[in-house]
Structure formats: C-alpha cells, structure tokens
N, C-alpha and C positions, 0 to 999 in steps of 0.2 A: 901298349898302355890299355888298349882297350880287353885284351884278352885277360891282363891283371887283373881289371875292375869286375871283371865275370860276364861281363855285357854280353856273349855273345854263348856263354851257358846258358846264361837267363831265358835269353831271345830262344832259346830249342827248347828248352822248357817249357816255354809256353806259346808254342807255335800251333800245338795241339791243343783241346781241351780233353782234362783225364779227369775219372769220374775218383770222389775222395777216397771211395775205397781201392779203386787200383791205384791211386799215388801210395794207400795204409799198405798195401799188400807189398809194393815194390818194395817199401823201406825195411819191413820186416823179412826180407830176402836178403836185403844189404847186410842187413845186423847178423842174421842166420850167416849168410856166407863170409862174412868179417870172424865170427866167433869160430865158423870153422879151420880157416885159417891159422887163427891163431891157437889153435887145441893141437893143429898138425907141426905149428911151429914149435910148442911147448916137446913134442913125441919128441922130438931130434937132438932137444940134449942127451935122451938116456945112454 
C-alpha cells in the first residue's frame, strides 16, 4: 500500500537537497532520452 501511495519515491527524493537547476537539468534528460526512445521505436517499422 505504501509503495502505491509513492511514499517511499517521495521520501528518496527528497532525502537530499537538489539545487532547482539540477532537478531543471535531470528532467530535460528524461524528456531527451524518452524522445530518443521513442524516434528508435518509430525506425523499426520500416
């Protein structure tokens, strides 16, 4: 139940303090490697 609720994401998230720009930086990493992903999935119908 608790792993559901996210309680224990949350709690390692912020066990640390991260400066806004390294949390701006991580997510635009995310997005970047999400979109690349999915450009290599798009290759594989040809």
């Amino acid at each position: 139940m608790v792993e559901k609720e996210g309680i224990i994401r949350e709690y390692k998230k912020r066990e640390y303090f991260e400066k806004p720009s390294t949390i701006l930086n991580r997510k635009k990493k995310a997005i970047q490697r999400k979109l690349l992903k999915k450009s290599r999935k798009g290759r594989a119908d040809y």
